[in-house]
BAMI-868282 format. One record per atom (N, C-alpha, C, O): residue in three letters; y, z, x. Coordinates in steps of 0.1 Angstrom, whole numbers, padded with zeros to 4 digits, always signed. Layout:
BEGIN
AlaYZX...
END
This chain:
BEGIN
Unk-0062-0104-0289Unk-0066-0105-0275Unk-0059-0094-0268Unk-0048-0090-0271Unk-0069-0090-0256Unk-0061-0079-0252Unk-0060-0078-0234Unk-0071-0073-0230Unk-0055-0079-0229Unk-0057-0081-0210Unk-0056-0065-0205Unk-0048-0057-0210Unk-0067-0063-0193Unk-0067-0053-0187Unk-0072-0054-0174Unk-0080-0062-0171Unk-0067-0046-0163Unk-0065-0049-0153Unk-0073-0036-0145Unk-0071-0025-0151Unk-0080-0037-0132Unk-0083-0021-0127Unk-0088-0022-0113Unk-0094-0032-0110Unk-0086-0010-0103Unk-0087-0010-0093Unk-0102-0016-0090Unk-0111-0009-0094Unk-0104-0028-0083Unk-0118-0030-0077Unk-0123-0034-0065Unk-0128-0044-0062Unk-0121-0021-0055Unk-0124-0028-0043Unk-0142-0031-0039Unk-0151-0025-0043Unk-0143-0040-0032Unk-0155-0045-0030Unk-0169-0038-0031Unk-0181-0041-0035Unk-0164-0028-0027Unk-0177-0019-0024Unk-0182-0013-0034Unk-0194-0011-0033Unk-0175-0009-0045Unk-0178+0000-0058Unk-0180-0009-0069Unk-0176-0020-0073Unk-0190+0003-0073Unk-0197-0008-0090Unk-0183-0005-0098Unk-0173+0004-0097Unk-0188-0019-0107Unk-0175-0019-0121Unk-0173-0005-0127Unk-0161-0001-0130Unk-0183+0002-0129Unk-0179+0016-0137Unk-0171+0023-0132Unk-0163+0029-0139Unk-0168+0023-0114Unk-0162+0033-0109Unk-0148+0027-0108Unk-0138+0034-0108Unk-0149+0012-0106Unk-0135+0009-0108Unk-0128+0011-0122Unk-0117+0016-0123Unk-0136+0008-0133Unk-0128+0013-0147Unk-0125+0027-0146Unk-0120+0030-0157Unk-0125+0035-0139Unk-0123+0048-0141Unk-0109+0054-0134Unk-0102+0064-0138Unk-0106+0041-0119Unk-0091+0045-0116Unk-0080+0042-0125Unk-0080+0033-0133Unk-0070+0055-0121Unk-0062+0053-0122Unk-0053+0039-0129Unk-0046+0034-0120Unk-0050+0033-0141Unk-0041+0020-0141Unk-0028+0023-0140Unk-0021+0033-0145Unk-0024+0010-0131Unk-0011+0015-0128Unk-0002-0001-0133Unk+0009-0007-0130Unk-0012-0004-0142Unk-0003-0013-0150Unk-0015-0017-0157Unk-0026-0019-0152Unk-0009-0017-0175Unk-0017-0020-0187Unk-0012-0025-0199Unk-0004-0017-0204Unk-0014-0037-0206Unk-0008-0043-0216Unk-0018-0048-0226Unk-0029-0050-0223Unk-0013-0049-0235Unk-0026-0052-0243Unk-0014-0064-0260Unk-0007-0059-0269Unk-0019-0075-0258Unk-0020-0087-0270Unk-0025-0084-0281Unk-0036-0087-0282Unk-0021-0078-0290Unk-0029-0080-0305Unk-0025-0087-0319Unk-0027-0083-0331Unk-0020-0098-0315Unk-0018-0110-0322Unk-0011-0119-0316Unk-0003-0117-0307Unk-0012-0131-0323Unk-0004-0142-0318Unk-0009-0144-0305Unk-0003-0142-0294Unk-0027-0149-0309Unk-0032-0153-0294Unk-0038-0165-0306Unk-0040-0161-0318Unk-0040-0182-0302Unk-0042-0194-0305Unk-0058-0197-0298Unk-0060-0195-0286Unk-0067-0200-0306Unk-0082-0201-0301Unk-0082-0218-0297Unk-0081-0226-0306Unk-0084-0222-0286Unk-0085-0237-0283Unk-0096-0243-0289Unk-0096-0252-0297Unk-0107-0233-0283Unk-0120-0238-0280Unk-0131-0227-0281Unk-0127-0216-0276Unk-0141-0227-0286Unk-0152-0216-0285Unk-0164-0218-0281Unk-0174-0211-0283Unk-0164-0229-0274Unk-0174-0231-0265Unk-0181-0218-0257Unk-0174-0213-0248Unk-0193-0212-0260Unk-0199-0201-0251Unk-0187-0193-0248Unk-0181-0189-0238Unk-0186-0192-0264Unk-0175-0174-0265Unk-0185-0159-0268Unk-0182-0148-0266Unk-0197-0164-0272Unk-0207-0154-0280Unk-0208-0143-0273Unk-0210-0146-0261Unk-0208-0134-0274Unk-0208-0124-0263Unk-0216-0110-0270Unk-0213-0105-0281Unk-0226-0106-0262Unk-0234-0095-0272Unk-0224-0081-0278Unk-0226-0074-0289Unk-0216-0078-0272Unk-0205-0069-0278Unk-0192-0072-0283Unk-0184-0064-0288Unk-0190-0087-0282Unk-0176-0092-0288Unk-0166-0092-0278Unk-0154-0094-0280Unk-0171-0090-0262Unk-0160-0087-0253Unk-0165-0097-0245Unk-0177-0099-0242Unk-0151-0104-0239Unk-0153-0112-0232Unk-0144-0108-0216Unk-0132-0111-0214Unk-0153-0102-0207Unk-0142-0096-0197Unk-0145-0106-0183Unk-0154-0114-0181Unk-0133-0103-0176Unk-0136-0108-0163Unk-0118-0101-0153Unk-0109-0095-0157Unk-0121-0107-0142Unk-0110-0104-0131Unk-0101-0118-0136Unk-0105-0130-0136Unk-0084-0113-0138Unk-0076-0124-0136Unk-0072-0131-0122Unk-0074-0127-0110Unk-0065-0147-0130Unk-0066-0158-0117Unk-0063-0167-0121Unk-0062-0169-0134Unk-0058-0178-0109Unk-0051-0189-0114Unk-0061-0193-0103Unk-0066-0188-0093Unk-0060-0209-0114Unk-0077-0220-0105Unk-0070-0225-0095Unk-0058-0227-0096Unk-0077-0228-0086Unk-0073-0236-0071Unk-0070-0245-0074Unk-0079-0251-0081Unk-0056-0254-0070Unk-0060-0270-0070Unk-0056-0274-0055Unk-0049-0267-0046Unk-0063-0288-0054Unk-0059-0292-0038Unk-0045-0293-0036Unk-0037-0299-0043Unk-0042-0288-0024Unk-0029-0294-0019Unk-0028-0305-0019Unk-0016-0308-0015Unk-0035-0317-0022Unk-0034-0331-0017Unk-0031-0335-0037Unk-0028-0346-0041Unk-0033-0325-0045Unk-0027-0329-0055Unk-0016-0326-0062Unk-0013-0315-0067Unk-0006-0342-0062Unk+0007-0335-0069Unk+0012-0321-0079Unk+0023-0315-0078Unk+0001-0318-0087Unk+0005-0305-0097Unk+0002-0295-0084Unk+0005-0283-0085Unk-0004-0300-0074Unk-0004-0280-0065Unk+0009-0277-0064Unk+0013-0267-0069Unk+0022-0289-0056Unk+0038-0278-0056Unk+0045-0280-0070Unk+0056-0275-0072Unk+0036-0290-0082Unk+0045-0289-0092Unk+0048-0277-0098Unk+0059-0272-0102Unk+0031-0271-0098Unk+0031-0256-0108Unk+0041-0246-0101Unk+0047-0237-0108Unk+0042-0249-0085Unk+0054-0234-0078Unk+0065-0235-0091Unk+0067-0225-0098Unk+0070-0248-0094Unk+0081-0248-0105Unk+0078-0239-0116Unk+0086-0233-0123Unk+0067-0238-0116Unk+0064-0225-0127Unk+0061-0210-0125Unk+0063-0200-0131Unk+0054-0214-0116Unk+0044-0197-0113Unk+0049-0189-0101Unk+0060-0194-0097Unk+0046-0180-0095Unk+0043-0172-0084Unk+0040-0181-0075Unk+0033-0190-0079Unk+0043-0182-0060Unk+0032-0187-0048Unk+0020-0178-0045Unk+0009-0180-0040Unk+0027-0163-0050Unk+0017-0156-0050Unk+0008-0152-0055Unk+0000-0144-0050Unk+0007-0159-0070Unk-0002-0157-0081Unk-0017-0157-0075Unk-0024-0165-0070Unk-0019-0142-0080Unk-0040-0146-0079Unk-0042-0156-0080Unk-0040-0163-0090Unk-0051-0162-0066Unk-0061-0170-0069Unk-0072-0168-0066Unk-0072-0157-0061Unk-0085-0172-0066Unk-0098-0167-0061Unk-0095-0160-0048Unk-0096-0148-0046Unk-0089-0170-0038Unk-0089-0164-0022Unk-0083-0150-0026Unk-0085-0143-0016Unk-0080-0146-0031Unk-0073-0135-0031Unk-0078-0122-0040Unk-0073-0111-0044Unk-0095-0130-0042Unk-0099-0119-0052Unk-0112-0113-0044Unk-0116-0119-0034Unk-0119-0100-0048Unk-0131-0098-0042Unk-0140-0107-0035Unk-0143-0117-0041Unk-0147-0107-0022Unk-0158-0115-0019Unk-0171-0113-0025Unk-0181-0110-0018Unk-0173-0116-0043Unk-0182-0110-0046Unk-0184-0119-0060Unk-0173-0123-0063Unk-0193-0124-0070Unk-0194-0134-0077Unk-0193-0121-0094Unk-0202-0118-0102Unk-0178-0116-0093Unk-0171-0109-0105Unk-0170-0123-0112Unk-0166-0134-0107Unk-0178-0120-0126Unk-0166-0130-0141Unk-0151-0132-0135Unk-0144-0123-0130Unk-0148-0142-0135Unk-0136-0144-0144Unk-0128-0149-0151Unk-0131-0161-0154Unk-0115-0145-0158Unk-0108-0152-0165Unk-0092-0159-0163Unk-0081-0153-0164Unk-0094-0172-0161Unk-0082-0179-0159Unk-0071-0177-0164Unk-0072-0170-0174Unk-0060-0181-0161Unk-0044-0176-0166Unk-0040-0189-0161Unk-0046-0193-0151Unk-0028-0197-0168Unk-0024-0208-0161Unk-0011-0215-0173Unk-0010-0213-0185Unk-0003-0221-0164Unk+0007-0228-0177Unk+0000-0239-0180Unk-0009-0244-0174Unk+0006-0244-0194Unk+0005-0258-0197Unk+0011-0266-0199Unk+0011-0271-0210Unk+0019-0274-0187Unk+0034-0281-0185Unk+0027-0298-0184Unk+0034-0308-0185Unk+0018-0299-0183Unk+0016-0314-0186Unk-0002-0319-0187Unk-0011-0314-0181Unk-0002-0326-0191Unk-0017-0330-0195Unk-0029-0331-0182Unk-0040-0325-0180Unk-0020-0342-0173Unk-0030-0344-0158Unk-0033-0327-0153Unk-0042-0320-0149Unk-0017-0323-0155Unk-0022-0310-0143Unk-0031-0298-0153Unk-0037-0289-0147Unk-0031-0298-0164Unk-0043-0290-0174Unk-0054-0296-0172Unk-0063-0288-0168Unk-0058-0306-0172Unk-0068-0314-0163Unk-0071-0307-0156Unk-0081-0301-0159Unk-0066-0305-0144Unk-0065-0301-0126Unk-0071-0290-0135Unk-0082-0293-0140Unk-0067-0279-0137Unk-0072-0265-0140Unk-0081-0263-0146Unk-0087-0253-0142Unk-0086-0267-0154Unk-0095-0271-0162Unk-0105-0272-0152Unk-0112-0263-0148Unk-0105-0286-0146Unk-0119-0296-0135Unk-0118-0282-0125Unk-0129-0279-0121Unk-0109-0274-0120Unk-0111-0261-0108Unk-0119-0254-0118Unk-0130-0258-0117Unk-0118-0247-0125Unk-0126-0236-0133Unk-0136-0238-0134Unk-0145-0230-0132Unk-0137-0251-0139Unk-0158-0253-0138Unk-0162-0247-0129Unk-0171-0239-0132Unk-0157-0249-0116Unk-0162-0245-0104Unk-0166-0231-0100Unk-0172-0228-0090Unk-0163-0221-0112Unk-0156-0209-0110Unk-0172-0203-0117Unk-0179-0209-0124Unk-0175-0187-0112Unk-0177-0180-0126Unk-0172-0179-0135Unk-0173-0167-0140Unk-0165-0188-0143Unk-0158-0185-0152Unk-0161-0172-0169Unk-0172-0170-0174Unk-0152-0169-0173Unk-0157-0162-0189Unk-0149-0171-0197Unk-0154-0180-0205Unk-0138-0169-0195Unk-0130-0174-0206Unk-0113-0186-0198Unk-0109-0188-0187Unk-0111-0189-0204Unk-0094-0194-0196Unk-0080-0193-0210Unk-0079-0195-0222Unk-0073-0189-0202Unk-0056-0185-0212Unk-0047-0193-0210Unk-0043-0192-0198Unk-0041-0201-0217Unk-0027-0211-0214Unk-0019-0202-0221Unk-0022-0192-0228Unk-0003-0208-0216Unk+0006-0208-0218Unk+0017-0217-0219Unk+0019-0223-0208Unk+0025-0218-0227Unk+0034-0229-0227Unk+0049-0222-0217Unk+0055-0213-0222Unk+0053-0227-0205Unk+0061-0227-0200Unk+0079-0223-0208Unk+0090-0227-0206Unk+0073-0213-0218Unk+0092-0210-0225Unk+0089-0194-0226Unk+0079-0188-0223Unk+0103-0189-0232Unk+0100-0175-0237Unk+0094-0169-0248Unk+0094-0157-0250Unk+0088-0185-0261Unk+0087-0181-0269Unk+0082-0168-0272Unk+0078-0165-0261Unk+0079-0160-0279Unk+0070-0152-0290Unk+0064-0152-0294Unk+0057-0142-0294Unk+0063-0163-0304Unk+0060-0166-0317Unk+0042-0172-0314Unk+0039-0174-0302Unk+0034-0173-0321Unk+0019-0174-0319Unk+0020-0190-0320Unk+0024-0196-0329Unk+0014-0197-0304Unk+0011-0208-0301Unk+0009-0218-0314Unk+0006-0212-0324Unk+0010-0229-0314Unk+0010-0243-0323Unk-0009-0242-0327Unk-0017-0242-0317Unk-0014-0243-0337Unk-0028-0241-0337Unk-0037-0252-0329Unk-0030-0260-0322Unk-0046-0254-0329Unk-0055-0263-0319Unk-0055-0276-0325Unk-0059-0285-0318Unk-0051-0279-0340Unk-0049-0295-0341Unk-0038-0299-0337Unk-0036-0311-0337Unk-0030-0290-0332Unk-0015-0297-0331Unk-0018-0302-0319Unk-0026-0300-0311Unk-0005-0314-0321Unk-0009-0329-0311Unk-0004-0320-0297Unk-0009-0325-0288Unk+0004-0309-0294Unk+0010-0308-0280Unk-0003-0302-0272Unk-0003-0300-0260Unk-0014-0302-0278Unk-0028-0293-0273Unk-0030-0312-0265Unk-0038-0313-0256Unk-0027-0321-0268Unk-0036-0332-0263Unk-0036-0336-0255Unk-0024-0338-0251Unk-0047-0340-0246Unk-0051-0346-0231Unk-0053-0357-0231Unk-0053-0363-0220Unk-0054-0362-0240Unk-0051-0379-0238Unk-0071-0384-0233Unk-0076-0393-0225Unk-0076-0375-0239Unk-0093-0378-0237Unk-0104-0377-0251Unk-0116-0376-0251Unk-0094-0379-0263Unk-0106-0380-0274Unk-0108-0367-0277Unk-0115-0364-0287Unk-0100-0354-0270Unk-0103-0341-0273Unk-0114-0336-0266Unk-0117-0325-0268Unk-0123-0343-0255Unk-0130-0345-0251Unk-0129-0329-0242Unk-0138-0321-0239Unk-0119-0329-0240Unk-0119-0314-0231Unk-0121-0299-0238Unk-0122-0289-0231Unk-0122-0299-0249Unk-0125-0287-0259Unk-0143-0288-0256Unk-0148-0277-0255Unk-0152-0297-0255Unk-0166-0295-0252Unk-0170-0297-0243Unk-0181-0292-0242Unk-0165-0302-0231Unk-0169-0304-0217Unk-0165-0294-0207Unk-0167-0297-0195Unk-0159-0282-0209Unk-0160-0271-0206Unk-0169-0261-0206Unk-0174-0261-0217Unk-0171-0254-0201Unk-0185-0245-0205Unk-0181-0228-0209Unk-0189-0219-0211Unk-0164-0225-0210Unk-0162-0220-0213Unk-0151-0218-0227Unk-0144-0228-0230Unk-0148-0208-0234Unk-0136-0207-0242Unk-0127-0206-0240Unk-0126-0198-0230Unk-0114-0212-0244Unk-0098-0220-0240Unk-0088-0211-0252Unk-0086-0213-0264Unk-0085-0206-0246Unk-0074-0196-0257Unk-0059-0203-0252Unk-0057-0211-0243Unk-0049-0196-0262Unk-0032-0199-0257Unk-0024-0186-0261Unk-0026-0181-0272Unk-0015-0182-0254Unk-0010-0174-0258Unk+0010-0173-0258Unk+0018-0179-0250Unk+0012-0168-0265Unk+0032-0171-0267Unk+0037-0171-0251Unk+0035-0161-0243Unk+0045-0181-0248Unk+0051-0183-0232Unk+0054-0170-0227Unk+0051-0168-0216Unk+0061-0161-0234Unk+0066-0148-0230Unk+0055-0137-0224Unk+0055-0130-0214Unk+0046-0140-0234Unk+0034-0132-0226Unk+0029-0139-0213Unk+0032-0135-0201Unk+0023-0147-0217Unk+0021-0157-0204Unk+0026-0154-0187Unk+0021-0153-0176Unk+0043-0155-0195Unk+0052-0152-0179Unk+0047-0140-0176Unk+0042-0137-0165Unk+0048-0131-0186Unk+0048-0118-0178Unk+0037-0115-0175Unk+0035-0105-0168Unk+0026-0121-0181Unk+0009-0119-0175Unk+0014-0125-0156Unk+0014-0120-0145Unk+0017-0134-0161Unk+0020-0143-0144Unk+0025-0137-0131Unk+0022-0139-0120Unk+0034-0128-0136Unk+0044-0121-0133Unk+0033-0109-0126Unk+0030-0107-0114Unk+0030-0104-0135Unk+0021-0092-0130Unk+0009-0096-0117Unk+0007-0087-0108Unk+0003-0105-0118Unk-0008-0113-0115Unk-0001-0118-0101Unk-0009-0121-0092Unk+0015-0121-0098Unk+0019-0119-0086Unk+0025-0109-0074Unk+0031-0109-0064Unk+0019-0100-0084Unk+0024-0081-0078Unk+0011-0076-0072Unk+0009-0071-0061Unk+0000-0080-0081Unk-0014-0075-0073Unk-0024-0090-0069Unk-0035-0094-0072Unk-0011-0096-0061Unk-0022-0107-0051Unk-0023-0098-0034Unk-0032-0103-0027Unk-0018-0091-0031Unk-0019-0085-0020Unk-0029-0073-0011Unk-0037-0068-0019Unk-0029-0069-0002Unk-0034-0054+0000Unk-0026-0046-0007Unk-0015-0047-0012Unk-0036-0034-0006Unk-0033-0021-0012Unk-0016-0018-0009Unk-0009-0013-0018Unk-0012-0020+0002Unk+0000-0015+0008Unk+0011-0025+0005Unk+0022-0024+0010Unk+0008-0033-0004Unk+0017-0044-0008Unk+0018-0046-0026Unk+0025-0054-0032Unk+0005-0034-0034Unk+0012-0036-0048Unk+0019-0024-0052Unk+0020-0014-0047Unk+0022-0027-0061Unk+0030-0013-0068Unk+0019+0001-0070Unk+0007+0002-0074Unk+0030+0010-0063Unk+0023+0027-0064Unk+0008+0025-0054Unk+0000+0034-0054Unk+0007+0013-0047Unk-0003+0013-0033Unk-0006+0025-0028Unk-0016+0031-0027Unk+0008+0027-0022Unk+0002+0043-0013Unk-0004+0052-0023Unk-0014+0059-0022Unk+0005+0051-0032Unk-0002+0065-0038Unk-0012+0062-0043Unk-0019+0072-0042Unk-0019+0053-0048Unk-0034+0048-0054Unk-0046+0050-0042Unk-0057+0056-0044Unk-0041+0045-0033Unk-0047+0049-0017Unk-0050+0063-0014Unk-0061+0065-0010Unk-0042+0072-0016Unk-0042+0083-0011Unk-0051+0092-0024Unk-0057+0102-0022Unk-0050+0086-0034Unk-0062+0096-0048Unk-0072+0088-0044Unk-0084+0093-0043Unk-0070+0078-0042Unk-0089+0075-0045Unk-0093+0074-0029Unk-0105+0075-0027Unk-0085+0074-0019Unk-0090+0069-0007Unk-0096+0058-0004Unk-0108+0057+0001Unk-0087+0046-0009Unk-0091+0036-0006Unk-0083+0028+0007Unk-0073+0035+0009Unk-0083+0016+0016Unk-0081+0015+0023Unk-0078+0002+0026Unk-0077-0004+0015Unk-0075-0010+0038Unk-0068-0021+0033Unk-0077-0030+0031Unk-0071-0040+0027Unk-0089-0032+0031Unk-0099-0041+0030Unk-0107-0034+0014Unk-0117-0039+0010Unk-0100-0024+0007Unk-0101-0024-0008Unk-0091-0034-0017Unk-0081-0039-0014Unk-0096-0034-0028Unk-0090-0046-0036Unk-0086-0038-0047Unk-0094-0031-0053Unk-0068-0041-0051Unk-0065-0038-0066Unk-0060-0051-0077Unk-0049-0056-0075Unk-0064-0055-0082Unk-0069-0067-0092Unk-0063-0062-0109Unk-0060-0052-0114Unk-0062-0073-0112Unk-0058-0074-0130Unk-0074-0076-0136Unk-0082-0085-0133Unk-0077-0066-0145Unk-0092-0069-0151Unk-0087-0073-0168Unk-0080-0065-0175Unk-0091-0085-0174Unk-0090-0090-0185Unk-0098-0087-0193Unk-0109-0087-0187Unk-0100-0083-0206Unk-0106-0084-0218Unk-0103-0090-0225Unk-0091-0088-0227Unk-0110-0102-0235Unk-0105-0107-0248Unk-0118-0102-0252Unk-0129-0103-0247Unk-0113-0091-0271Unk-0119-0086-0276Unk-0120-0092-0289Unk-0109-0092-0295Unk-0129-0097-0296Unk-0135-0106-0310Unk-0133-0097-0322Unk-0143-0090-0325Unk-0120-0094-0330Unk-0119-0083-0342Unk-0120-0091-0352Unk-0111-0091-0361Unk-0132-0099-0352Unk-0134-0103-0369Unk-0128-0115-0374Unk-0127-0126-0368Unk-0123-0110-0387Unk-0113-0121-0394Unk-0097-0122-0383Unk-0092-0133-0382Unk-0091-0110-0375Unk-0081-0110-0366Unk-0084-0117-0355Unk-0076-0115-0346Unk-0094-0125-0353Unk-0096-0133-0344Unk-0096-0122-0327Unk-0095-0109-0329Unk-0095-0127-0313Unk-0093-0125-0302Unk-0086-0114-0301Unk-0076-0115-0308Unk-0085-0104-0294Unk-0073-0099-0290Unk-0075-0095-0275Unk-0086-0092-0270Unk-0065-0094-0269Unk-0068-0098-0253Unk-0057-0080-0250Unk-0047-0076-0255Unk-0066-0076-0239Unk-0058-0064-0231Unk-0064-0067-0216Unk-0075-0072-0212Unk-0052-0062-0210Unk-0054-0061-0193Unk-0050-0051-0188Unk-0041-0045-0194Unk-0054-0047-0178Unk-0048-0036-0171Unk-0049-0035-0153Unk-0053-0045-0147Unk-0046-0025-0146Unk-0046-0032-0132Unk-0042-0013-0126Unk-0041-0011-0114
END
């Protein structure tokens, strides 16, 4: 799997945003855990969209549980294009109800695909999809009642996807190398710089996920 991130402000087609400048790019190519493949098929093997963490209500306990984990500033939709871009979810997985919560928000979403993480520093490539720590306490029921594909990826990545994902929740003049991104392309504060995800299908190597931004 591989995550990629790129400037996209409102106004410009996707080609011209793939073309700025990235001023941050990383890319996964192993040790990514397949949940679910629910409407993964994709005519080129690529499953892209804009990163994000799903809305939940303030009126629900996991909204200030997750601060314990994440950014306040982490992308969320409000914070993405006014415009119906794919995309692809990022989120921890610290307990069952609130994977729930994220899960029931993303339906809601254009979604492509969604990425967990287990809240540590591991490394090491996620517990596979029978293992019991994947369970919701629903019959498994949440692997087909989704309408999209559920990947996992080692905590360490995760954080630092998270991490990144709370650098470009802002205007132009509030992410890293802003001004200067501003001043080559002439973009302005009502343009948008965003994390663009790929998870890419290599065969027998399964997913591999790159982003860039």
């Amino acid at each position: 799997m591989s995550t990629s991130g790129s400037v996209a402000p409102p106004s410009r087609t996707l080609s011209q945003h793939r073309a700025f400048l990235a001023s941050y790019q990383d890319t996964i190519i192993s040790n990514l855990t397949t949940l679910s493949t629910t409407n993964s098929e994709t005519q080129d093997g690529i499953i892209r969209g804009l990163l994000y963490v799903p809305d939940l209500s303030v009126t629900d306990p996991c909204y200030e549980q997750q601060y314990d984990i994440i950014p306040r500033n982490a992308t969320t939709q409000a914070e993405l294009p006014p415009t119906n871009y794919n995309l692809i979810a990022l989120a921890p997985w610290f307990n069952a109800t609130c994977t729930k919560a994220y899960l029931a928000s993303a339906r809601l979403d254009p979604i492509r695909a969604f990425v967990f993480y287990r809240p540590n520093n591991s490394t090491r490539e996620p517990q596979g999809a029978d293992s019991p720590i994947w369970d919701l306490d629903d019959g498994d029921s949440w692997r087909t009642k989704n309408r999209y594909p559920i990947f996992a990826i080692p905590g360490a990545e995760g954080n630092k996807m998270m991490h990144q994902l709370s650098l470009y929740s802002g205007n132009i003049s509030q992410i890293p190398y802003g001004d200067e991104i501003a001043q080559t392309y002439d973009l302005h504060d009502n343009d948008y710089i965003r994390i663009w995800t790929e998870l890419t299908y290599s065969g027998d190597e399964g997913y591999h996920c790159a982003e860039e931004c």
